[in-house]
PDB file of N, CA, C and O in Angstrom:
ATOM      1  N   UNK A   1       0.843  -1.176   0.000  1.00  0.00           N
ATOM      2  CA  UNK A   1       0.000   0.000   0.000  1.00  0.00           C
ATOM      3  C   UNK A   1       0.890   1.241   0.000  1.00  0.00           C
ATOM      4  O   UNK A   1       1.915   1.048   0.653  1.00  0.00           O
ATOM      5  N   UNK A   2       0.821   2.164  -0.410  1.00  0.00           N
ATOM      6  CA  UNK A   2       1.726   3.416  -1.088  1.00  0.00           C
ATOM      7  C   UNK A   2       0.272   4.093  -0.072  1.00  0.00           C
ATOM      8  O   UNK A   2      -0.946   4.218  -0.206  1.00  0.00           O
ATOM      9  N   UNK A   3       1.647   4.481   1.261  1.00  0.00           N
ATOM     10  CA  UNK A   3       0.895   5.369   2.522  1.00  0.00           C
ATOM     11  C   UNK A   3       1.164   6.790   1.923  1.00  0.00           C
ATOM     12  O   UNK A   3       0.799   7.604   2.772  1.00  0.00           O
ATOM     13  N   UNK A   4       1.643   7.417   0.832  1.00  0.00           N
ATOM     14  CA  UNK A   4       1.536   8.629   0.591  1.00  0.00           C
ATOM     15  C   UNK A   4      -0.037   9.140   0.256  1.00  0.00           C
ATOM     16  O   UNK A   4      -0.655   9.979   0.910  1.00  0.00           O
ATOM     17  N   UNK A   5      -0.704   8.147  -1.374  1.00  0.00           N
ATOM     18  CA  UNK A   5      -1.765   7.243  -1.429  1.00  0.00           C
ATOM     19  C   UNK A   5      -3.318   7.830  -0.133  1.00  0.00           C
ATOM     20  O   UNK A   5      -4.356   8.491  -0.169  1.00  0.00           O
ATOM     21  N   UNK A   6      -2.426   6.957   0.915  1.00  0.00           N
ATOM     22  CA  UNK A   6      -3.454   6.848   1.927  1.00  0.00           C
ATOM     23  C   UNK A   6      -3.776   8.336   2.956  1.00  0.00           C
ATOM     24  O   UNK A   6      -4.762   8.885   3.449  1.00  0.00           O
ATOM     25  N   UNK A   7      -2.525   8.519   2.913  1.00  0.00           N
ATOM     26  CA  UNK A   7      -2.725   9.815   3.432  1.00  0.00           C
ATOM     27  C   UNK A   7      -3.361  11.093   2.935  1.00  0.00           C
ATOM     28  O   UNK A   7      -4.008  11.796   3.710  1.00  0.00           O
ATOM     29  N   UNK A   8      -3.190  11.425   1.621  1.00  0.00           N
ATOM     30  CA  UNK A   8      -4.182  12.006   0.737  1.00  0.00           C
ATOM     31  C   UNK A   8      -5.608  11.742   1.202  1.00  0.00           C
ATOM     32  O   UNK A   8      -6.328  12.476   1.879  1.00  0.00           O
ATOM     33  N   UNK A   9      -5.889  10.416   0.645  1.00  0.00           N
ATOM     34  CA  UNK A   9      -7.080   9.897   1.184  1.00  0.00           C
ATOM     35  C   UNK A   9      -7.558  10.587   2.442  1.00  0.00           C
ATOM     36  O   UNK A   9      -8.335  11.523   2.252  1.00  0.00           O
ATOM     37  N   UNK A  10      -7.233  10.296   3.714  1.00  0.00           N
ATOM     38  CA  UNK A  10      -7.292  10.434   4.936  1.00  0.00           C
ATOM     39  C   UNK A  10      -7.337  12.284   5.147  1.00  0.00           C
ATOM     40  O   UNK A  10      -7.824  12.848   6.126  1.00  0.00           O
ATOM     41  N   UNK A  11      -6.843  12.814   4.229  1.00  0.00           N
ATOM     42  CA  UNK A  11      -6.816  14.418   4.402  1.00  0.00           C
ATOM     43  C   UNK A  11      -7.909  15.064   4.211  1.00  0.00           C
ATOM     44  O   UNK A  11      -8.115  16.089   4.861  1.00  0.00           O
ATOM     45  N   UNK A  12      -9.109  14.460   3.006  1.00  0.00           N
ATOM     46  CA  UNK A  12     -10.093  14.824   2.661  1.00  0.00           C
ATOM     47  C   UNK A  12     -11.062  14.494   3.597  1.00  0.00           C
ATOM     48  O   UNK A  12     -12.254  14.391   3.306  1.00  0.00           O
ATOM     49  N   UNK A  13     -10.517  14.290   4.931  1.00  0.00           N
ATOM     50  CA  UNK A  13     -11.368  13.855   5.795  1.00  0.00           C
ATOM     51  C   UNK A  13     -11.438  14.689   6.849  1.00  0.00           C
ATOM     52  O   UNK A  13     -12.594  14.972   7.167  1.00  0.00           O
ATOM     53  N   UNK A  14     -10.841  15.030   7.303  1.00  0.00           N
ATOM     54  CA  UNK A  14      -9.714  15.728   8.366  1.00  0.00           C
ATOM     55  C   UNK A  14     -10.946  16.900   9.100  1.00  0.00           C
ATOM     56  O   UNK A  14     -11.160  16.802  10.308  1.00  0.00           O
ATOM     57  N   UNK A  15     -11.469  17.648   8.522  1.00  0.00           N
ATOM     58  CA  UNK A  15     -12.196  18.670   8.831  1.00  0.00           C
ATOM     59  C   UNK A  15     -13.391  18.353   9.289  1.00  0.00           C
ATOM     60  O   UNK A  15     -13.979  19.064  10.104  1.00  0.00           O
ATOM     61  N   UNK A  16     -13.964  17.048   8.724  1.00  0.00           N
ATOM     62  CA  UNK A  16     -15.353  16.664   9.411  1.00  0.00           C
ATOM     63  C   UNK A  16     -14.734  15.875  10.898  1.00  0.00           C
ATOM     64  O   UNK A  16     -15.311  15.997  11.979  1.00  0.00           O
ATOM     65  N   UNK A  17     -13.536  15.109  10.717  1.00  0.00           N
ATOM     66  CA  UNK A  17     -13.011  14.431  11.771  1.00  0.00           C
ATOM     67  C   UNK A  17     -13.137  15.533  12.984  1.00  0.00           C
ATOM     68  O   UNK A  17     -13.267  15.089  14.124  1.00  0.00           O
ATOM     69  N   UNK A  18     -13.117  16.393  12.860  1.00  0.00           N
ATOM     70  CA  UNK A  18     -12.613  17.678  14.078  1.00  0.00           C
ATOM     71  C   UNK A  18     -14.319  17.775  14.259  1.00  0.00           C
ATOM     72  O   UNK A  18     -14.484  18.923  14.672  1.00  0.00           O
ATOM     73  N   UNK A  19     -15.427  17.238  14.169  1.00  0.00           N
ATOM     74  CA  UNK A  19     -16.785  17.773  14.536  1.00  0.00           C
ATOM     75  C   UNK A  19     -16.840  16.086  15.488  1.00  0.00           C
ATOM     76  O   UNK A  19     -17.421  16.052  16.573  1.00  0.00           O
ATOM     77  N   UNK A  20     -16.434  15.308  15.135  1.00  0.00           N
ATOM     78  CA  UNK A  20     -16.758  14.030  15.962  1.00  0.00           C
ATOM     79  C   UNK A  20     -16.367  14.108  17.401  1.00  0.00           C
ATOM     80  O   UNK A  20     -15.249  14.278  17.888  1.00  0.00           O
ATOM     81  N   UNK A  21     -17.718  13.919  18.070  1.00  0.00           N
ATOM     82  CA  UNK A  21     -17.940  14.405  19.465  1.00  0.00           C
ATOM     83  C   UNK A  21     -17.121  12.983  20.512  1.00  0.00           C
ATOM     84  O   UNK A  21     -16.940  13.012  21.730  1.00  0.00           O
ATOM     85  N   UNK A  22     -16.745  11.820  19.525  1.00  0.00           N
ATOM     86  CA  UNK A  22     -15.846  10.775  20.332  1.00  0.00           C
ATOM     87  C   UNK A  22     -14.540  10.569  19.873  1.00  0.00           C
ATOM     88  O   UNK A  22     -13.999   9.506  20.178  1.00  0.00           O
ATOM     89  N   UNK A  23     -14.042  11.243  19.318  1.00  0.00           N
ATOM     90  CA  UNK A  23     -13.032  11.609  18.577  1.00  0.00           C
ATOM     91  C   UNK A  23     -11.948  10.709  19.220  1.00  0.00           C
ATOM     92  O   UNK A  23     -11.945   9.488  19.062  1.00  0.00           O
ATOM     93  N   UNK A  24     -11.113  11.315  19.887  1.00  0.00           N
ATOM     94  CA  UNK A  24     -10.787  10.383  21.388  1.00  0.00           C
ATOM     95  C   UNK A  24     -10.333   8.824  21.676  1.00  0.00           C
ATOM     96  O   UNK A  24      -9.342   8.105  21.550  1.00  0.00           O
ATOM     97  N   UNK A  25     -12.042   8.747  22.264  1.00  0.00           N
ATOM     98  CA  UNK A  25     -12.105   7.218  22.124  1.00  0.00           C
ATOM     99  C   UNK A  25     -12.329   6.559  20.712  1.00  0.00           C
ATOM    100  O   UNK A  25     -12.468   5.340  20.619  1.00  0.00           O
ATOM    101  N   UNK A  26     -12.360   7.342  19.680  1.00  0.00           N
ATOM    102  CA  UNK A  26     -12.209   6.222  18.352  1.00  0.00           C
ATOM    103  C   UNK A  26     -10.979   6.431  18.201  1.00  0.00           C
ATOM    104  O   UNK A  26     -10.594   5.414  18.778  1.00  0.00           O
ATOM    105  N   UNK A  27     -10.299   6.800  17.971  1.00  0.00           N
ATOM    106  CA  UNK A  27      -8.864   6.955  18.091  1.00  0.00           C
ATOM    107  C   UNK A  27      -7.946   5.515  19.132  1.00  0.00           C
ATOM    108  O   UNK A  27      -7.077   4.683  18.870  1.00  0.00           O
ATOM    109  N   UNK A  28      -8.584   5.804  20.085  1.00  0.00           N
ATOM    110  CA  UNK A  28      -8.188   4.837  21.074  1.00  0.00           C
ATOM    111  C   UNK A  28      -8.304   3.374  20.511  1.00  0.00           C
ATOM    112  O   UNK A  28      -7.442   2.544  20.801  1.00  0.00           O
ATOM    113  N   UNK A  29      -9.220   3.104  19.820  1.00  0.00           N
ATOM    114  CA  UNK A  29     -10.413   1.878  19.578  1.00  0.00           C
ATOM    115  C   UNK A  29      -9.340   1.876  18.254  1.00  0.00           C
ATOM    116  O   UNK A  29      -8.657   0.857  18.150  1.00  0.00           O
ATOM    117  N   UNK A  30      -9.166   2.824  17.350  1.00  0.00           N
ATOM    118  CA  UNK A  30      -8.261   2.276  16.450  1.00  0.00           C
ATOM    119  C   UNK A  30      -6.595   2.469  16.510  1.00  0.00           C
ATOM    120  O   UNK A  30      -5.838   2.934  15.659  1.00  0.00           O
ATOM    121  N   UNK A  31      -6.318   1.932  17.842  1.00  0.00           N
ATOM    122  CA  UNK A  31      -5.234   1.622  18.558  1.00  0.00           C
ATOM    123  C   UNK A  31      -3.924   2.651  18.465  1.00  0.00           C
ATOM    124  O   UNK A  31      -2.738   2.411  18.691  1.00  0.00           O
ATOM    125  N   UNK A  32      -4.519   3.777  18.087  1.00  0.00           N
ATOM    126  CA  UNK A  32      -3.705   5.148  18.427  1.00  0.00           C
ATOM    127  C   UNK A  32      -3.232   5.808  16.592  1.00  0.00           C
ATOM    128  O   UNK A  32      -2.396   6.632  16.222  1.00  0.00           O
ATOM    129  N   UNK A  33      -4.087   5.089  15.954  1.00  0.00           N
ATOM    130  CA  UNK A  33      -4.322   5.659  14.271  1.00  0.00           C
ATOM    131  C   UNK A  33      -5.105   6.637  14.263  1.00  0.00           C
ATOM    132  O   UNK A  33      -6.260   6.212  14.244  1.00  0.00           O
ATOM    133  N   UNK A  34      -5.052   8.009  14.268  1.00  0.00           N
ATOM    134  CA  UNK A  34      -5.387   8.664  13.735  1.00  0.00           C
ATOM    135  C   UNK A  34      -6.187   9.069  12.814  1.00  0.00           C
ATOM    136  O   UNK A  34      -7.170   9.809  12.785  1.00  0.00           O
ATOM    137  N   UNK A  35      -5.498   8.349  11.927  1.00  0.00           N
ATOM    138  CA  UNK A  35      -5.457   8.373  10.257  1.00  0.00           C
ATOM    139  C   UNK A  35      -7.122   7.230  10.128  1.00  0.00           C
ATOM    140  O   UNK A  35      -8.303   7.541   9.980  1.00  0.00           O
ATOM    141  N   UNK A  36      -6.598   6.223  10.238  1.00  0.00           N
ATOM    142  CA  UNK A  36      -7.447   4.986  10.282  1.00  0.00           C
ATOM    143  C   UNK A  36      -9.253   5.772  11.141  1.00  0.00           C
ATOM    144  O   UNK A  36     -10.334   6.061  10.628  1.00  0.00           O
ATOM    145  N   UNK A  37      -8.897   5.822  12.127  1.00  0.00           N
ATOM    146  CA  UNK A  37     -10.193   6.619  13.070  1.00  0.00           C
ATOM    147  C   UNK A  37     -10.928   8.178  11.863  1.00  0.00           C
ATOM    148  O   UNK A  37     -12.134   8.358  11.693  1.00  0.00           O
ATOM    149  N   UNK A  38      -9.965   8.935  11.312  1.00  0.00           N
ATOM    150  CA  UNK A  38     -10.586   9.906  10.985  1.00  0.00           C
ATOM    151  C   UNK A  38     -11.235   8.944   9.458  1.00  0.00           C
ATOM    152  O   UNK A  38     -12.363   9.283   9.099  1.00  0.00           O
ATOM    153  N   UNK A  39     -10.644   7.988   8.757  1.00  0.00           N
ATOM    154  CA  UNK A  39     -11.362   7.237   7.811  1.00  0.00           C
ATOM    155  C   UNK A  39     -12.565   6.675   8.024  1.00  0.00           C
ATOM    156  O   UNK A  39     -13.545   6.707   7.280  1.00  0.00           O
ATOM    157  N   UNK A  40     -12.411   6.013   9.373  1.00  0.00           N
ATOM    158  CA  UNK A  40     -13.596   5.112   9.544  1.00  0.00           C
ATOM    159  C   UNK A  40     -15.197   6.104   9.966  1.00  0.00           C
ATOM    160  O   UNK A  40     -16.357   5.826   9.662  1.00  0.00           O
ATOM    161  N   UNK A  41     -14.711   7.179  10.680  1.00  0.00           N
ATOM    162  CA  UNK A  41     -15.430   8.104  11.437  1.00  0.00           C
ATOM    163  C   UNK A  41     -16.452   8.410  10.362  1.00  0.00           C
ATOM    164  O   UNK A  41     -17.679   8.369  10.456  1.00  0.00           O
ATOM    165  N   UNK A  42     -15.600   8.764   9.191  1.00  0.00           N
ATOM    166  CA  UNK A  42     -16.046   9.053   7.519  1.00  0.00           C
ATOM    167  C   UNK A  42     -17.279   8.448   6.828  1.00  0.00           C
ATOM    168  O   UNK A  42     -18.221   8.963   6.226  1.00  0.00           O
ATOM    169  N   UNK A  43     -16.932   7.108   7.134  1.00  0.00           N
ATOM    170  CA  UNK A  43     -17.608   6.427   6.086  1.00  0.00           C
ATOM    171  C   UNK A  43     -18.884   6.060   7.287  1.00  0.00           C
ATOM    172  O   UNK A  43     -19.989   6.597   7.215  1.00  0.00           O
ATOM    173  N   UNK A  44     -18.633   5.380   8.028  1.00  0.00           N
ATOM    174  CA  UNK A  44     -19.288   4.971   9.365  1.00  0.00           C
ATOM    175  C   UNK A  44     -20.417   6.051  10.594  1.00  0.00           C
ATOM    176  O   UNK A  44     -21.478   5.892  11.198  1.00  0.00           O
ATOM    177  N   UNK A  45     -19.501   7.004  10.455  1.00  0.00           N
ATOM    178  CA  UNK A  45     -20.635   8.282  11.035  1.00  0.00           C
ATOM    179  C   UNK A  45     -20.494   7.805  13.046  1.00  0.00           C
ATOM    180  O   UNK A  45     -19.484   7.689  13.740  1.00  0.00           O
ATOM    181  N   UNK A  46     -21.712   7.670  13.346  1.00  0.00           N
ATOM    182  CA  UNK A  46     -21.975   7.563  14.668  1.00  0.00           C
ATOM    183  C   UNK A  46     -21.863   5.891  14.848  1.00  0.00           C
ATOM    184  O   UNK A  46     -21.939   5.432  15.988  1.00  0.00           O
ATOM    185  N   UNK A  47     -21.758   5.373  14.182  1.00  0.00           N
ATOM    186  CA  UNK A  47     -21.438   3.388  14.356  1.00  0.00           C
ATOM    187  C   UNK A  47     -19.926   3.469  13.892  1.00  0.00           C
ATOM    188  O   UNK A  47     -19.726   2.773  12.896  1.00  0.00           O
ATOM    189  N   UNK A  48     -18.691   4.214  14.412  1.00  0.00           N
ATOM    190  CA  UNK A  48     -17.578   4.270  14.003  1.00  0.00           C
ATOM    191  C   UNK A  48     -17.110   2.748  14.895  1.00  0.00           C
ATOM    192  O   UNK A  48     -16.565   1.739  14.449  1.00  0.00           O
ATOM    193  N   UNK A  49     -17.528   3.038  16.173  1.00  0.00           N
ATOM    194  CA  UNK A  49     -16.701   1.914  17.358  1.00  0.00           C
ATOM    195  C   UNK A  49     -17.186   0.925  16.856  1.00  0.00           C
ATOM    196  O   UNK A  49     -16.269   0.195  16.482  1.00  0.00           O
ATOM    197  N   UNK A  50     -18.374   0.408  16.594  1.00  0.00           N
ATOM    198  CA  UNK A  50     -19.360  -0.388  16.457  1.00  0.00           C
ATOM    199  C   UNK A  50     -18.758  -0.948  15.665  1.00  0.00           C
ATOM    200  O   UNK A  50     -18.244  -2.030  15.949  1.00  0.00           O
ATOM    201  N   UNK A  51     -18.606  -0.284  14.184  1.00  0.00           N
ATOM    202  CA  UNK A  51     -17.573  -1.180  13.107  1.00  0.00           C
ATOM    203  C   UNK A  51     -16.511  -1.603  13.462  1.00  0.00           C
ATOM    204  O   UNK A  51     -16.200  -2.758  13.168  1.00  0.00           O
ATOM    205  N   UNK A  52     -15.616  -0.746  14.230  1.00  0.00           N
ATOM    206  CA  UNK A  52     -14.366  -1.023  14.209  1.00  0.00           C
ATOM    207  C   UNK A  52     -14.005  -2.585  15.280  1.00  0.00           C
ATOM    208  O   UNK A  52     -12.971  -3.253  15.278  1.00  0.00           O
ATOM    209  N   UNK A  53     -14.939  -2.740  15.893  1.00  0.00           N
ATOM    210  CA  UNK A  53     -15.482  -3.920  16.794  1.00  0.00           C
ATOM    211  C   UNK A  53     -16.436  -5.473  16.106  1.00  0.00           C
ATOM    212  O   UNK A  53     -16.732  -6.534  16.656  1.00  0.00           O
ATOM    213  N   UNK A  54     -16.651  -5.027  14.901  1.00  0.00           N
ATOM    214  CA  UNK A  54     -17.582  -6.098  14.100  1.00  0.00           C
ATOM    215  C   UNK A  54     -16.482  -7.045  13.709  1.00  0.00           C
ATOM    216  O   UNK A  54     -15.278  -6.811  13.809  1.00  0.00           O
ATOM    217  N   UNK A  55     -17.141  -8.337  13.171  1.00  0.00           N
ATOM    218  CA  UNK A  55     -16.491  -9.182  12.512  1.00  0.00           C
ATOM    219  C   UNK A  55     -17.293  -8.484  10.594  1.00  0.00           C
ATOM    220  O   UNK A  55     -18.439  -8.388  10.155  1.00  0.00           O
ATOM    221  N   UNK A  56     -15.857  -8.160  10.011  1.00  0.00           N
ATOM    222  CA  UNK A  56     -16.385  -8.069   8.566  1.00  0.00           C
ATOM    223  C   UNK A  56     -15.561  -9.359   7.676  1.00  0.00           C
ATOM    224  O   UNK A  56     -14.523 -10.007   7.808  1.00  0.00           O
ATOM    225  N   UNK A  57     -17.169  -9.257   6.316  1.00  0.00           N
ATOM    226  CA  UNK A  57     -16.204 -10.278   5.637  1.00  0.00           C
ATOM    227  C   UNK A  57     -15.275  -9.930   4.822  1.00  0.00           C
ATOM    228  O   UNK A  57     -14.589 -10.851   4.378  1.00  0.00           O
ATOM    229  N   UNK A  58     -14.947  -8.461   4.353  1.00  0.00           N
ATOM    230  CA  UNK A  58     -14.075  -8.001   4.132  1.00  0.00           C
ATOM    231  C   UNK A  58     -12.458  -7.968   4.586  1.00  0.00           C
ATOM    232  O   UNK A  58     -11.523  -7.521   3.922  1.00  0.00           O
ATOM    233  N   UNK A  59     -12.413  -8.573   5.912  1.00  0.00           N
ATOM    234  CA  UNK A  59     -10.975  -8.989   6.567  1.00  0.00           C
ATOM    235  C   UNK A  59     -11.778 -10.179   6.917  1.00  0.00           C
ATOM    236  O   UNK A  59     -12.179 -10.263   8.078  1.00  0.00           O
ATOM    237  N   UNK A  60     -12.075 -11.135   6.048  1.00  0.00           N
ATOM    238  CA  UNK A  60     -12.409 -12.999   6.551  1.00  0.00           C
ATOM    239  C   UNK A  60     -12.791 -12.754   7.351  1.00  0.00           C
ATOM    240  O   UNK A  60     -12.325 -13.440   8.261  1.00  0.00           O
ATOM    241  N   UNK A  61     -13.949 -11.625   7.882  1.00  0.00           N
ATOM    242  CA  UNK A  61     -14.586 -12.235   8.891  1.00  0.00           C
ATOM    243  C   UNK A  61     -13.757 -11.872  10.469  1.00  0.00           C
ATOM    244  O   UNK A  61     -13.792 -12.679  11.398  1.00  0.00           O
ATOM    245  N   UNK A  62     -13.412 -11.234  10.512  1.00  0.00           N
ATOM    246  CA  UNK A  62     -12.298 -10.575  11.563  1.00  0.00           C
ATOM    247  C   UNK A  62     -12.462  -9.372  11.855  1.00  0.00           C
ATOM    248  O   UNK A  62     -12.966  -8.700  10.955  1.00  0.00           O
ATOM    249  N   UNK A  63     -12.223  -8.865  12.768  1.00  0.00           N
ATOM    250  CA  UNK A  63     -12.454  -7.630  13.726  1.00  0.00           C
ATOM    251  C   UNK A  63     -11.234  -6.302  13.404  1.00  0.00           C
ATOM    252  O   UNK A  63     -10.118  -6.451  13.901  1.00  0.00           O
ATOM    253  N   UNK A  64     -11.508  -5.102  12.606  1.00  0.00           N
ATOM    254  CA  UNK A  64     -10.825  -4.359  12.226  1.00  0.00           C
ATOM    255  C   UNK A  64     -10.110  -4.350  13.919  1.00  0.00           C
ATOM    256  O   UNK A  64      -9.270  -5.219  14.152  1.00  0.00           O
ATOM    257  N   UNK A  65     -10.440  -3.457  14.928  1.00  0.00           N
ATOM    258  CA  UNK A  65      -9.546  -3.278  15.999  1.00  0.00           C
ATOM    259  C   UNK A  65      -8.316  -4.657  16.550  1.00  0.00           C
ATOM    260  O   UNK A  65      -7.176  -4.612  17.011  1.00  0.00           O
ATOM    261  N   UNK A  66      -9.032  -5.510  16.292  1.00  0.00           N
ATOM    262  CA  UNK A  66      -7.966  -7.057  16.586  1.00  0.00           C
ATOM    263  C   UNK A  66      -7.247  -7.282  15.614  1.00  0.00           C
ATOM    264  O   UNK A  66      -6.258  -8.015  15.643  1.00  0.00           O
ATOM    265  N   UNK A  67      -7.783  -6.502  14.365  1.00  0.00           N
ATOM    266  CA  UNK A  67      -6.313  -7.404  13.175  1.00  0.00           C
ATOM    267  C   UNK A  67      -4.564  -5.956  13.961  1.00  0.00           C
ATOM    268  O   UNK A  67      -3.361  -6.015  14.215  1.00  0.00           O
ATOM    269  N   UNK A  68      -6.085  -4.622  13.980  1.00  0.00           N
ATOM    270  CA  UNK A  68      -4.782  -3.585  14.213  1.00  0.00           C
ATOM    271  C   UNK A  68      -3.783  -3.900  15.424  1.00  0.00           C
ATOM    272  O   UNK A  68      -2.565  -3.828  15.261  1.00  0.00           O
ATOM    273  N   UNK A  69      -4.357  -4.249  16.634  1.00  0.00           N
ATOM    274  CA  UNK A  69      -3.829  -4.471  17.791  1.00  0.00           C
ATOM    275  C   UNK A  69      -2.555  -6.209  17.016  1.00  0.00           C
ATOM    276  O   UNK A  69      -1.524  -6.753  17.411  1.00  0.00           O
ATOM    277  N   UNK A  70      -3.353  -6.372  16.019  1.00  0.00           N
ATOM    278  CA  UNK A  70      -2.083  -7.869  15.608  1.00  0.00           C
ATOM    279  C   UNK A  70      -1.395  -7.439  14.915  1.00  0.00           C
ATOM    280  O   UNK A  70      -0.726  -8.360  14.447  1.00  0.00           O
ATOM    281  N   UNK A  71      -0.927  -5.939  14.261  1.00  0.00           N
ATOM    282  CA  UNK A  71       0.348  -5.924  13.479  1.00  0.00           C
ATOM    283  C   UNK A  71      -0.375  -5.242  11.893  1.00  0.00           C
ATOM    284  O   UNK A  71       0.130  -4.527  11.027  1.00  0.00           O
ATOM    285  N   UNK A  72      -1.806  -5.872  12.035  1.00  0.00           N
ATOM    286  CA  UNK A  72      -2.253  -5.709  10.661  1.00  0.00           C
ATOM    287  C   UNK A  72      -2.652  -4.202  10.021  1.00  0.00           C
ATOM    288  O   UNK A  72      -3.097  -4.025   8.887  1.00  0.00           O
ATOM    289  N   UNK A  73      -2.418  -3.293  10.898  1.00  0.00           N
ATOM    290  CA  UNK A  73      -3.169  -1.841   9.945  1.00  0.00           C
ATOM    291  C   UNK A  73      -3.425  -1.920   8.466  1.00  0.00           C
ATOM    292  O   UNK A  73      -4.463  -1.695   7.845  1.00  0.00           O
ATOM    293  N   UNK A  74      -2.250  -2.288   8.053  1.00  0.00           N
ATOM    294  CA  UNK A  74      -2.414  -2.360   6.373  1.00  0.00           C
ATOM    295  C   UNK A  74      -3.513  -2.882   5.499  1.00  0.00           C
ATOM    296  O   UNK A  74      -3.949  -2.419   4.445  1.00  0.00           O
ATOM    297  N   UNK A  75      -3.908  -4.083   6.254  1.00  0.00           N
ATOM    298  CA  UNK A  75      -5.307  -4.926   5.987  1.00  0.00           C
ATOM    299  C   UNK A  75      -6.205  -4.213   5.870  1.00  0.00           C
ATOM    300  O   UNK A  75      -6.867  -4.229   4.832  1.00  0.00           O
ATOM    301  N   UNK A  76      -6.503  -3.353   6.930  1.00  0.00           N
ATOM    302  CA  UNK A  76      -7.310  -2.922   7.619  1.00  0.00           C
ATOM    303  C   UNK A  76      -7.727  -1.471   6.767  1.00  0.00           C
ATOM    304  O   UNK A  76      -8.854  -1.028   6.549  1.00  0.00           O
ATOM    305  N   UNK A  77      -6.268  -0.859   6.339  1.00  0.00           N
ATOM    306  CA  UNK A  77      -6.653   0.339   5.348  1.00  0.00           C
ATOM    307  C   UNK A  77      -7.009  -0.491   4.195  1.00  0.00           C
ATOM    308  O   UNK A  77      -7.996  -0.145   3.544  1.00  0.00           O
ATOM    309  N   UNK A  78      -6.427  -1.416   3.883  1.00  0.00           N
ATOM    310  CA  UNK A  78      -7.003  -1.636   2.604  1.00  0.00           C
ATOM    311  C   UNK A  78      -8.688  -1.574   2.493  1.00  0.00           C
ATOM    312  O   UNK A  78      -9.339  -1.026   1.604  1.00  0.00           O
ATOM    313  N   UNK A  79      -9.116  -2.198   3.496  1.00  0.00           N
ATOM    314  CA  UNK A  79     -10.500  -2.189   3.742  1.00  0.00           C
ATOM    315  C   UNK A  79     -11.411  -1.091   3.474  1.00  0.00           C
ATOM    316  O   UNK A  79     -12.466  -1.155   2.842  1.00  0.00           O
ATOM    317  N   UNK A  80     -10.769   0.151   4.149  1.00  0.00           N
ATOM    318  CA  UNK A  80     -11.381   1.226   4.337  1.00  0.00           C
ATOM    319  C   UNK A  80     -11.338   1.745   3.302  1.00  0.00           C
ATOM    320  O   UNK A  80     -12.199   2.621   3.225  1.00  0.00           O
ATOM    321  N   UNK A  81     -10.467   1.597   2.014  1.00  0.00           N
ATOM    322  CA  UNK A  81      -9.864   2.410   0.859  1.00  0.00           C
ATOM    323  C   UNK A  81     -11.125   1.837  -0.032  1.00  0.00           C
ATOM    324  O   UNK A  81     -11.693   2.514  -0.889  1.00  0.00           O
ATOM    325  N   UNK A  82     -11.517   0.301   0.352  1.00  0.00           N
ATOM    326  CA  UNK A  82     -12.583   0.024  -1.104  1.00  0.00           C
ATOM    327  C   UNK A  82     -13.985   0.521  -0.697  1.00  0.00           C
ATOM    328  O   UNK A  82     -15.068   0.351  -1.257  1.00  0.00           O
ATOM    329  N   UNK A  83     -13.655   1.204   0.470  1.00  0.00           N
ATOM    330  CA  UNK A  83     -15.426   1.667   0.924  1.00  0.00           C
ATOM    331  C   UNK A  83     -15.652   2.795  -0.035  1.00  0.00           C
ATOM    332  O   UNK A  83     -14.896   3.706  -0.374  1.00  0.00           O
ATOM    333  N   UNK A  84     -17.356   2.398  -0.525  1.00  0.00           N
ATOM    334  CA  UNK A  84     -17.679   3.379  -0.920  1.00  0.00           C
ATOM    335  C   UNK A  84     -17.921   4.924  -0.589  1.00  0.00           C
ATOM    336  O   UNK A  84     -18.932   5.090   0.093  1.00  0.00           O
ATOM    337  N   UNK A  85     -17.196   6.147  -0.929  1.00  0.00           N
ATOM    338  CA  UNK A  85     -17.538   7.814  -0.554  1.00  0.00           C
ATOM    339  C   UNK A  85     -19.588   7.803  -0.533  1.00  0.00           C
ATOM    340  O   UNK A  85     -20.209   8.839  -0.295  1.00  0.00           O
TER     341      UNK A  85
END
């Protein structure tokens, strides 16, 4: 994954990220990503934790916060990158 790429991505986000009233604790929940939290916040809205806590079949069925806490972020953006705007 070409994190220059992702970060772009993640920039067009940035300004609604600063209105999210759990800002914080999603941040926390996506294990101190930033980047990842202001994406998910994006697409997800007020079920940000909620997702980031689901089993999707998009990561086999696996828990975005548990692949991150295993090493996996990368997975995990990939995920977020094929969500639809």
């Amino acid at each position: 994954m070409d994190i220059e790429t992702w970060n772009k991505y993640v920039d067009c986000f940035r300004k609604e990220f600063d209105s999210c009233d759990f800002k914080d604790e999603l941040i926390n929940v996506c294990g101190g990503y930033d980047d990842v939290a202001c994406a998910v916040f994006f697409h997800t809205r007020s079920n940000a934790i909620k997702w980031m806590n689901s089993k999707l079949p998009a990561l086999e069925n696996k828990i975005p916060r548990q692949e991150i806490d295993n090493g996996n972020i990368i997975s995990v953006r990939k995920v977020i990158l094929r969500m639809p705007c």
